[in-house]
PDB file of N, CA, C and O in Angstrom, chain B, residues numbered from 101:
ATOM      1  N   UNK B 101      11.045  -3.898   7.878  1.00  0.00           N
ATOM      2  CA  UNK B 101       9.703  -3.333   7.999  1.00  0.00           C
ATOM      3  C   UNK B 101       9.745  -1.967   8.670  1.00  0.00           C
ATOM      4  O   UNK B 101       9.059  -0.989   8.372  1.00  0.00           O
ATOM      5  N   UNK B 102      10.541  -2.050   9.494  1.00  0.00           N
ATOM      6  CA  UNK B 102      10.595  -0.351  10.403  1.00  0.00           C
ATOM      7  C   UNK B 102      11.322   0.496   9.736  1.00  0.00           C
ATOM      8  O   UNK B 102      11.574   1.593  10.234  1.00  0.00           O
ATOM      9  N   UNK B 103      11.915   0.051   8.156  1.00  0.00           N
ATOM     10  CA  UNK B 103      11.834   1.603   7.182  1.00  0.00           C
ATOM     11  C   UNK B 103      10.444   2.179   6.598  1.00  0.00           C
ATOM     12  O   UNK B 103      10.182   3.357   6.352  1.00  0.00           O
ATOM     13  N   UNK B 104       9.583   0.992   6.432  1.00  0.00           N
ATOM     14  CA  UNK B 104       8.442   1.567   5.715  1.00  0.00           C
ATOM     15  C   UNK B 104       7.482   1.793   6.867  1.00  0.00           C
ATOM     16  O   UNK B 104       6.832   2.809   6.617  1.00  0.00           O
ATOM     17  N   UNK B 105       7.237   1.424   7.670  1.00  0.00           N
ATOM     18  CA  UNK B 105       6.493   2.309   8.992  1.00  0.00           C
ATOM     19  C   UNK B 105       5.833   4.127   8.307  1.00  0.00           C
ATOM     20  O   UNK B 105       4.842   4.505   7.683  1.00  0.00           O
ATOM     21  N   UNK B 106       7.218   4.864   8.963  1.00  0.00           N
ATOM     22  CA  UNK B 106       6.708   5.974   8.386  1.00  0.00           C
ATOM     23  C   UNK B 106       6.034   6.556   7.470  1.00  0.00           C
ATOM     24  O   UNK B 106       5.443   7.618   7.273  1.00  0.00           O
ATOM     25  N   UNK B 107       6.251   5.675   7.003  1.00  0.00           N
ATOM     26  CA  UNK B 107       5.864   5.994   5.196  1.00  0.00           C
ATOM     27  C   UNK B 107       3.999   5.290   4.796  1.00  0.00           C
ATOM     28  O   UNK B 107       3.455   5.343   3.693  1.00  0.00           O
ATOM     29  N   UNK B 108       3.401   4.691   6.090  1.00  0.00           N
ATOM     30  CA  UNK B 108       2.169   4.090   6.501  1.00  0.00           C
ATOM     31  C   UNK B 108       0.987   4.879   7.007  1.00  0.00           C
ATOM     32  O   UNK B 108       1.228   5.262   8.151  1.00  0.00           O
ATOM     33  N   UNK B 109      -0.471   5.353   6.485  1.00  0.00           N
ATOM     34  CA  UNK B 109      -0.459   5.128   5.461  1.00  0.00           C
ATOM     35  C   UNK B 109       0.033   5.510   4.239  1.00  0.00           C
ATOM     36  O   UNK B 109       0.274   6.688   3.972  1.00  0.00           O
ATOM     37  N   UNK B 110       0.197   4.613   3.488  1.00  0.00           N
ATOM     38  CA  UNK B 110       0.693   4.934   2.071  1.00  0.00           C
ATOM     39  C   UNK B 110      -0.620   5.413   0.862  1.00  0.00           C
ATOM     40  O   UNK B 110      -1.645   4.731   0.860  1.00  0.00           O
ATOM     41  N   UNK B 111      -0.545   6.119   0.276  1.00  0.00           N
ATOM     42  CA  UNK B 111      -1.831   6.545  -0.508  1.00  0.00           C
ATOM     43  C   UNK B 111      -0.915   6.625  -2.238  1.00  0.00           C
ATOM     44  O   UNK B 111       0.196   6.989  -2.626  1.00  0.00           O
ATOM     45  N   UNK B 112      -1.976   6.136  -2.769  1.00  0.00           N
ATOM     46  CA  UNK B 112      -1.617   6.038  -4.050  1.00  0.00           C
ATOM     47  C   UNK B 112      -2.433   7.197  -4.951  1.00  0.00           C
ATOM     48  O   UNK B 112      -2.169   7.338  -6.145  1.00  0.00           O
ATOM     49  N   UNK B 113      -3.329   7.919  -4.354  1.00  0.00           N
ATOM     50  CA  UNK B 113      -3.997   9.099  -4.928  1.00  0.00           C
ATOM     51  C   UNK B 113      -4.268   9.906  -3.514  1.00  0.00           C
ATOM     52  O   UNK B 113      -3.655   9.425  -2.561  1.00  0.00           O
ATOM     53  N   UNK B 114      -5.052  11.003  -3.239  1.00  0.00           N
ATOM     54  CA  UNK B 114      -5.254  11.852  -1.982  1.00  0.00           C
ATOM     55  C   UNK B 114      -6.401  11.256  -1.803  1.00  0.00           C
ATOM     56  O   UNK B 114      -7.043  11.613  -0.815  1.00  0.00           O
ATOM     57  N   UNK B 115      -6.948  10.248  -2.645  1.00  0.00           N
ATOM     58  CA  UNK B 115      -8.603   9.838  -2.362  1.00  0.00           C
ATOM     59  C   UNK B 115      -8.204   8.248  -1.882  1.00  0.00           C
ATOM     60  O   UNK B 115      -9.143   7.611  -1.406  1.00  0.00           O
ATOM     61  N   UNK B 116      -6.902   7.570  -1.971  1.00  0.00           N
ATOM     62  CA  UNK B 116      -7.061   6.059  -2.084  1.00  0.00           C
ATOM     63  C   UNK B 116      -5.674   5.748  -1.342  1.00  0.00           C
ATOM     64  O   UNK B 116      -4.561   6.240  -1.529  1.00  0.00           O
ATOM     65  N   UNK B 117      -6.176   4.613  -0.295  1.00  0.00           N
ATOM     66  CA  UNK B 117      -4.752   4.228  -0.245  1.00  0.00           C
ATOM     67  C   UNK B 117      -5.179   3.264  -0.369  1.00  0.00           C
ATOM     68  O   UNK B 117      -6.287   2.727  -0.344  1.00  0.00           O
ATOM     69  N   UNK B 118      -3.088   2.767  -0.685  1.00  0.00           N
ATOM     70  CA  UNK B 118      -2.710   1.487  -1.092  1.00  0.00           C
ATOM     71  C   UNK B 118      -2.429   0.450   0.043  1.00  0.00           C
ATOM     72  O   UNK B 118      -2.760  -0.715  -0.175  1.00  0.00           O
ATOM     73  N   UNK B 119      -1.865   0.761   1.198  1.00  0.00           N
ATOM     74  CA  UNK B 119      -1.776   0.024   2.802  1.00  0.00           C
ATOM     75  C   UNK B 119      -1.985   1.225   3.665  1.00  0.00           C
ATOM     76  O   UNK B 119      -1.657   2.390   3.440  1.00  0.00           O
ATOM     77  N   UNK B 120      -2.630   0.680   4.760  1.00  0.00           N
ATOM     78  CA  UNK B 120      -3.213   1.671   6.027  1.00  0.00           C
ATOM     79  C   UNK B 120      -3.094   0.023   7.293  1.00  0.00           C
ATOM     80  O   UNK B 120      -3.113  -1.207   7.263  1.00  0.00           O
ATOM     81  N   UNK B 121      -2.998   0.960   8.059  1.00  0.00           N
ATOM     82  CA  UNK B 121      -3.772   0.095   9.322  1.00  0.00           C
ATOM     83  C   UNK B 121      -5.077  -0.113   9.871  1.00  0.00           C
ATOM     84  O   UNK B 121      -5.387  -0.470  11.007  1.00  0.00           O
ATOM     85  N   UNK B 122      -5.830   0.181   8.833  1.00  0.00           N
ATOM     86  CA  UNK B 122      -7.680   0.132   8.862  1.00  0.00           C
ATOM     87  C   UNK B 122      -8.309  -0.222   7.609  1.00  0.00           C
ATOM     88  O   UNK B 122      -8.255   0.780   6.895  1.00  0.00           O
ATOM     89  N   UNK B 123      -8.753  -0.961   7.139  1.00  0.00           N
ATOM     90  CA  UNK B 123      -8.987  -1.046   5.514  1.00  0.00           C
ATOM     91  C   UNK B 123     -10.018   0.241   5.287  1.00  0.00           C
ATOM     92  O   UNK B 123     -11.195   0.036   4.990  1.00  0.00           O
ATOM     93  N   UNK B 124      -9.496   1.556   5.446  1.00  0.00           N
ATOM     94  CA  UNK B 124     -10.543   2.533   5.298  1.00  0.00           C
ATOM     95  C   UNK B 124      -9.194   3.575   4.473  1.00  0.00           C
ATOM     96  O   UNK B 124      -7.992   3.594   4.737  1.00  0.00           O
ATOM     97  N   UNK B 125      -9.861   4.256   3.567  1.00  0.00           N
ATOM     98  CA  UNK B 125      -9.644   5.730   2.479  1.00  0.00           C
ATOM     99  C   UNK B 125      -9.940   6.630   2.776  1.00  0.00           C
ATOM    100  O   UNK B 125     -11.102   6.799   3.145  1.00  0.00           O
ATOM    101  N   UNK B 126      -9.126   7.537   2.761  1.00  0.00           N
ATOM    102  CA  UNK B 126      -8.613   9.105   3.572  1.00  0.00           C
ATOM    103  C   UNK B 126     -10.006   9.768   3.521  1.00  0.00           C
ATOM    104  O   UNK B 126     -10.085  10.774   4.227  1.00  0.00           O
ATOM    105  N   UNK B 127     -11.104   9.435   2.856  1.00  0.00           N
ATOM    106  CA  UNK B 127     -12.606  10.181   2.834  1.00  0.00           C
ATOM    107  C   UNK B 127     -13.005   9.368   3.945  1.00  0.00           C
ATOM    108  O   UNK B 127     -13.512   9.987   4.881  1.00  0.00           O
ATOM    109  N   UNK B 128     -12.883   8.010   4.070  1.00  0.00           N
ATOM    110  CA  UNK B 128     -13.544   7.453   4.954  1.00  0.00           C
ATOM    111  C   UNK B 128     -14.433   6.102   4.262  1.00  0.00           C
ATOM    112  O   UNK B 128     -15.367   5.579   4.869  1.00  0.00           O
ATOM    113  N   UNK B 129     -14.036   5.712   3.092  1.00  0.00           N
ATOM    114  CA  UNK B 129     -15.014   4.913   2.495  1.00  0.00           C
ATOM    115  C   UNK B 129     -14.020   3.111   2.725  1.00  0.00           C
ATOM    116  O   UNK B 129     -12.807   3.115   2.935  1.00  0.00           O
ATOM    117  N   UNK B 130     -14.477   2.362   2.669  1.00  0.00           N
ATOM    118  CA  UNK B 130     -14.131   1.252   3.423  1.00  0.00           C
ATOM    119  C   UNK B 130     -13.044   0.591   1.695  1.00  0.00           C
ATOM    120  O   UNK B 130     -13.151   0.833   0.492  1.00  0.00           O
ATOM    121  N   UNK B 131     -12.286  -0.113   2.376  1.00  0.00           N
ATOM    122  CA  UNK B 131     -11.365  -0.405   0.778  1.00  0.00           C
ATOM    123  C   UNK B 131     -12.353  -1.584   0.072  1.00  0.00           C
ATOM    124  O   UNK B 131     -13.099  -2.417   0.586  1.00  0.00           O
ATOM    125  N   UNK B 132     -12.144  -1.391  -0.816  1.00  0.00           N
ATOM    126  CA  UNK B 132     -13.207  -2.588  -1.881  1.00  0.00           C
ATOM    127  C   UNK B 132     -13.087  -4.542  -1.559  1.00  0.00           C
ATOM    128  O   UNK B 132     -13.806  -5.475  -1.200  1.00  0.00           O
ATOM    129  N   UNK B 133     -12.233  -4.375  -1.814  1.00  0.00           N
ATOM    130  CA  UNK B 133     -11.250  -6.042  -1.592  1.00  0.00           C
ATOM    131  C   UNK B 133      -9.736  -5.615  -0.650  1.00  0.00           C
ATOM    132  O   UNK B 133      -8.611  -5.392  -1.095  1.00  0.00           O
ATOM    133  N   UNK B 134     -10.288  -5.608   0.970  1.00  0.00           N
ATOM    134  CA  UNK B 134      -9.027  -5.578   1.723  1.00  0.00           C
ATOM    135  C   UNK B 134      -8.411  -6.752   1.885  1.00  0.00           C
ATOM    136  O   UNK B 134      -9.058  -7.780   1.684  1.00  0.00           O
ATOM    137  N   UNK B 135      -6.969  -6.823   2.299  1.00  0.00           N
ATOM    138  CA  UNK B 135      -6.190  -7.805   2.341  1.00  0.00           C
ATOM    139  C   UNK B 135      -5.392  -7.750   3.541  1.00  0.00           C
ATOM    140  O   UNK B 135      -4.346  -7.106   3.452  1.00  0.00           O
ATOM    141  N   UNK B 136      -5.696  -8.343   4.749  1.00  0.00           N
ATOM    142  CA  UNK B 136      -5.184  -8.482   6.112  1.00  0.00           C
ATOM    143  C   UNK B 136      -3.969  -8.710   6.137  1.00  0.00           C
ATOM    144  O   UNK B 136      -4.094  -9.912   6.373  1.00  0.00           O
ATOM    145  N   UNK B 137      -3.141  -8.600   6.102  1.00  0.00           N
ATOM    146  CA  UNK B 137      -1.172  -9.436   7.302  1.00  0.00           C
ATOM    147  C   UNK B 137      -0.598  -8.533   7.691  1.00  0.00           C
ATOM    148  O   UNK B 137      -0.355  -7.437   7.184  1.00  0.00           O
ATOM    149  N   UNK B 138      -0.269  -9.129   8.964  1.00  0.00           N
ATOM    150  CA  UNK B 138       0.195  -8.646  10.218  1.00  0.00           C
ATOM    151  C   UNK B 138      -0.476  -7.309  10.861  1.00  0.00           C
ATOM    152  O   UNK B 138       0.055  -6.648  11.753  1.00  0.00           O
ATOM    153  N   UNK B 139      -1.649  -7.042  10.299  1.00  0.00           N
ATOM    154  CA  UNK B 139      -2.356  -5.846  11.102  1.00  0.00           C
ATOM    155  C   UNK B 139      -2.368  -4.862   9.674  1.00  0.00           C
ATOM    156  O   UNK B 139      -3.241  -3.996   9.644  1.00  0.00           O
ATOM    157  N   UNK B 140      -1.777  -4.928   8.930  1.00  0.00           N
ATOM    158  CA  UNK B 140      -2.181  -3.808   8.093  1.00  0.00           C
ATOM    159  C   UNK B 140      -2.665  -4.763   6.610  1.00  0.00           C
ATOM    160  O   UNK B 140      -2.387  -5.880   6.175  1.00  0.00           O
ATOM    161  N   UNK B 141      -3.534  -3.608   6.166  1.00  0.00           N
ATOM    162  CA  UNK B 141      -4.570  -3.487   5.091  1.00  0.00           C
ATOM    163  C   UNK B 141      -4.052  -3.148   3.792  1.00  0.00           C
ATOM    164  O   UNK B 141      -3.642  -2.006   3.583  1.00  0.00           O
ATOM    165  N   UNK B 142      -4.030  -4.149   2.784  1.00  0.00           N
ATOM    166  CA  UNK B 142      -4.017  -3.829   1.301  1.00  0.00           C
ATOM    167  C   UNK B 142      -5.138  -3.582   0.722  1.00  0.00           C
ATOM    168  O   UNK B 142      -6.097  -4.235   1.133  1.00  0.00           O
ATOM    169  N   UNK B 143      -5.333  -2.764  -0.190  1.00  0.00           N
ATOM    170  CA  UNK B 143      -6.135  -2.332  -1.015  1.00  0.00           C
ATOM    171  C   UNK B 143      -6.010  -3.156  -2.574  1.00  0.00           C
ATOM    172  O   UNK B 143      -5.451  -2.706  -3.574  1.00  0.00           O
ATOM    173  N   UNK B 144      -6.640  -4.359  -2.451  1.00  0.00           N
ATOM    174  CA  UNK B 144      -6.432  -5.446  -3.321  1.00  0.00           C
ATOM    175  C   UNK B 144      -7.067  -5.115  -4.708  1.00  0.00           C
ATOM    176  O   UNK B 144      -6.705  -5.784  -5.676  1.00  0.00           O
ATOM    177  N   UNK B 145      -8.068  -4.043  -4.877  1.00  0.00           N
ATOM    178  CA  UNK B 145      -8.697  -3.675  -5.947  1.00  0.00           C
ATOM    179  C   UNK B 145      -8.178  -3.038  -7.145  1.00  0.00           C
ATOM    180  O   UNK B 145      -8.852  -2.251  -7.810  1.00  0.00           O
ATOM    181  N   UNK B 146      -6.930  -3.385  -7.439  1.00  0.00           N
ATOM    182  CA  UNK B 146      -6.183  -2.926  -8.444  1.00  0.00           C
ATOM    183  C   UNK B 146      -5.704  -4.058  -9.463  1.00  0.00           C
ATOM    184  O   UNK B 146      -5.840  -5.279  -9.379  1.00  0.00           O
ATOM    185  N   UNK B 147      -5.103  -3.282 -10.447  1.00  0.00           N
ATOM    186  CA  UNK B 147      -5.135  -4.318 -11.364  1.00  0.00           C
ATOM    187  C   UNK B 147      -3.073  -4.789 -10.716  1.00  0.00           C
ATOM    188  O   UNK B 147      -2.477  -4.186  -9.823  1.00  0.00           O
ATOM    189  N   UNK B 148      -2.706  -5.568 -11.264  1.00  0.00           N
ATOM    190  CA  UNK B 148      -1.394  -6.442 -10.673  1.00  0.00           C
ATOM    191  C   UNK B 148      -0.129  -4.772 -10.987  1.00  0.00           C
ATOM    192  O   UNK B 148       0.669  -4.203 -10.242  1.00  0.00           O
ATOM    193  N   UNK B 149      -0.504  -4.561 -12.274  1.00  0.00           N
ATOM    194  CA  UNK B 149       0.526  -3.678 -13.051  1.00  0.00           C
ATOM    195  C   UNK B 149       0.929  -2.028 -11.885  1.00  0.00           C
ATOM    196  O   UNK B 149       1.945  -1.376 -11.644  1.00  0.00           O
ATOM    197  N   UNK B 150      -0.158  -1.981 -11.570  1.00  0.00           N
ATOM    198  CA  UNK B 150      -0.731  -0.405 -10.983  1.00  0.00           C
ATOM    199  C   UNK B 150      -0.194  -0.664  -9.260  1.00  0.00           C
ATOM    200  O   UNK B 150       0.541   0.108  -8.644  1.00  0.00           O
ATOM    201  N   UNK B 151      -0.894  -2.192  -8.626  1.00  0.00           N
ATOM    202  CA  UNK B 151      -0.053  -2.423  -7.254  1.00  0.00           C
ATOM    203  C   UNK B 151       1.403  -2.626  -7.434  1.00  0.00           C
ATOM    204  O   UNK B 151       2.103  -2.481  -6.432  1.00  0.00           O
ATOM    205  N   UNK B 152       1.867  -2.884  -8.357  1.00  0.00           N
ATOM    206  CA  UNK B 152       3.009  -3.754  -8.440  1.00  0.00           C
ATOM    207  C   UNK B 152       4.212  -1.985  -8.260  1.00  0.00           C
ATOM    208  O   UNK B 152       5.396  -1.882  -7.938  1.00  0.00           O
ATOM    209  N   UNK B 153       3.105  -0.839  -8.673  1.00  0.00           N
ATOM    210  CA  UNK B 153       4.011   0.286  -9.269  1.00  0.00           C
ATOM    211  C   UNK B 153       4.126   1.007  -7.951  1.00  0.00           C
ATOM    212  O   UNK B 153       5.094   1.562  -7.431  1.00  0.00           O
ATOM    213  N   UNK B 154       2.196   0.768  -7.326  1.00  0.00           N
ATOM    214  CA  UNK B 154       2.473   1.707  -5.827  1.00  0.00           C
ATOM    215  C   UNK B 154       3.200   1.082  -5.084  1.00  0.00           C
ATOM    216  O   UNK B 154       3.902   1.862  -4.441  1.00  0.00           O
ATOM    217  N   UNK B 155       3.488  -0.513  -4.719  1.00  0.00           N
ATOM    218  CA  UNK B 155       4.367  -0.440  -3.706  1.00  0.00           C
ATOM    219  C   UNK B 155       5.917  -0.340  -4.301  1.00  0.00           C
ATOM    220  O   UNK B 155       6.856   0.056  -3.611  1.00  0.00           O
ATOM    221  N   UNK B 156       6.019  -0.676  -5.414  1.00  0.00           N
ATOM    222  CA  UNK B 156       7.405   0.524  -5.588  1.00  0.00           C
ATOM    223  C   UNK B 156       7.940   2.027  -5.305  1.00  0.00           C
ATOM    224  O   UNK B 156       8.955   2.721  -5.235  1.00  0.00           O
ATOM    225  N   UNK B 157       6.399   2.033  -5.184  1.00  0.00           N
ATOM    226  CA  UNK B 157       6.776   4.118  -5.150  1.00  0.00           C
ATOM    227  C   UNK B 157       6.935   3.510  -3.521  1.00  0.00           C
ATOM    228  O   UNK B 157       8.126   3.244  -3.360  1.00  0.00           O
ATOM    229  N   UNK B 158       6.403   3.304  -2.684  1.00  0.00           N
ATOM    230  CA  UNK B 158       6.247   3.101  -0.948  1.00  0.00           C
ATOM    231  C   UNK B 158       7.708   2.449  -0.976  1.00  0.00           C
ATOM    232  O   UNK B 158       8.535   3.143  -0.384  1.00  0.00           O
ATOM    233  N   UNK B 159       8.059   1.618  -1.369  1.00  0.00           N
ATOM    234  CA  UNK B 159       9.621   0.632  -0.834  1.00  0.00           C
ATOM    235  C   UNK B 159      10.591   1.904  -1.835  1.00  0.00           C
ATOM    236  O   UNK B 159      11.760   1.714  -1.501  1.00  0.00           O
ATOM    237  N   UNK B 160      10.569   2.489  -2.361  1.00  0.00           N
ATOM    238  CA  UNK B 160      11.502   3.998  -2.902  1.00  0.00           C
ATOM    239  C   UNK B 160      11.642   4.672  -2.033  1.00  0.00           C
ATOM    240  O   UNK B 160      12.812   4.705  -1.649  1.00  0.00           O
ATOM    241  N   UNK B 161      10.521   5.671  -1.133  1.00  0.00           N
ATOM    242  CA  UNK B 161      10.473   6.353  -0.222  1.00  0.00           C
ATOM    243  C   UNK B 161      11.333   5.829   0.819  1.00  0.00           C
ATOM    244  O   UNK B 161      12.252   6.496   1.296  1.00  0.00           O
ATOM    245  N   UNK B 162      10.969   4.286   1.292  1.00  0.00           N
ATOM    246  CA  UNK B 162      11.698   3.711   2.384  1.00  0.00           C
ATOM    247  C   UNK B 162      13.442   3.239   2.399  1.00  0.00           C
ATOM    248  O   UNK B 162      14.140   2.749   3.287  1.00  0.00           O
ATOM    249  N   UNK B 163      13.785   3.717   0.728  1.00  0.00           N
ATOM    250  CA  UNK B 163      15.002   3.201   0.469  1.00  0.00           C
ATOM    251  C   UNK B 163      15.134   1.567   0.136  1.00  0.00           C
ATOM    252  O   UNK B 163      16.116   0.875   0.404  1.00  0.00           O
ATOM    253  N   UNK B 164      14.128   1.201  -0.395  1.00  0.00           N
ATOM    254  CA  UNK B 164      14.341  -0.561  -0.937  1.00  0.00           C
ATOM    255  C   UNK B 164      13.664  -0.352  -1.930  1.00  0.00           C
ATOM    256  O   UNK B 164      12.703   0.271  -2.382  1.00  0.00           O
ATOM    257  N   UNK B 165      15.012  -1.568  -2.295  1.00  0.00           N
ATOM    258  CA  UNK B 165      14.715  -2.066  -3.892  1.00  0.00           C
ATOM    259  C   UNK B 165      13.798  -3.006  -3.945  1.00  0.00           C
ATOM    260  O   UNK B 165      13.694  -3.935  -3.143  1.00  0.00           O
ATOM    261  N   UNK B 166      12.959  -2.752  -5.090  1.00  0.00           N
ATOM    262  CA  UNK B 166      12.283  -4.307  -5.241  1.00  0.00           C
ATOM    263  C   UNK B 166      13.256  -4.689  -6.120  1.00  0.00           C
ATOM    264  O   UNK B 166      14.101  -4.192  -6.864  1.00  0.00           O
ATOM    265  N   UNK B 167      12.696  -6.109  -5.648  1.00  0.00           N
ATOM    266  CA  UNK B 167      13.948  -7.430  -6.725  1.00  0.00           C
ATOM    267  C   UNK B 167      13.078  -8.274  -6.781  1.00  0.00           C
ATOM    268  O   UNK B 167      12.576  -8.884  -5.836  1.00  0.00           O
ATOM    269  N   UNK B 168      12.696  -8.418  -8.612  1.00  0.00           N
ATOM    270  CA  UNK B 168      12.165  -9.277  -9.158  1.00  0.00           C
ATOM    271  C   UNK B 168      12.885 -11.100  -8.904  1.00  0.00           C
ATOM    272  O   UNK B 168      13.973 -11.349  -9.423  1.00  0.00           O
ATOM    273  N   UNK B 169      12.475 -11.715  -8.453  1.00  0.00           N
ATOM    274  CA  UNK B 169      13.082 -13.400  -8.817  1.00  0.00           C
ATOM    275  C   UNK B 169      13.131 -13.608 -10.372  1.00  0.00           C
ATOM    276  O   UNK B 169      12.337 -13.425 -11.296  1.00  0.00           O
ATOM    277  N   UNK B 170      14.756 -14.195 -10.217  1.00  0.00           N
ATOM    278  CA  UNK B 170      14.745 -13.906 -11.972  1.00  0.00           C
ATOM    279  C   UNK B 170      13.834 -15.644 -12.231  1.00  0.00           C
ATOM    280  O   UNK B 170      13.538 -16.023 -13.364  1.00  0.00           O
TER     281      UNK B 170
END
């Protein structure tokens, strides 16, 4: 977890993020469907395909692979 720290919040556009430590968007507008653990906030309002891509781009930055379960 303390590679992706830095990399928190993570924004998936300059208008939206994807995890923060506030369920709130860089304008200030509250996330649609937040998702609580361990203190930080998902932005659940996406479709599976589109989250599945931002937290790849976020675990890239941090140097991890995702690994599908075969």
């Amino acid at each position: 977890m303390s590679e992706i720290l830095p990399h928190i919040p993570f924004g998936i556009s300059s208008k939206r993020f994807l995890i923060s430590r506030t369920p709130t968007h860089p304008a200030g507008h509250d996330f649609f469907v937040p998702v609580n653990y361990g203190g930080y906030y998902m932005e659940a309002h996406r479709s599976y395909k589109n989250a599945i891509s931002g937290l790849n781009k976020l675990l890239t930055r941090a140097n991890i692979e995702l690994v599908y379960p075969a």
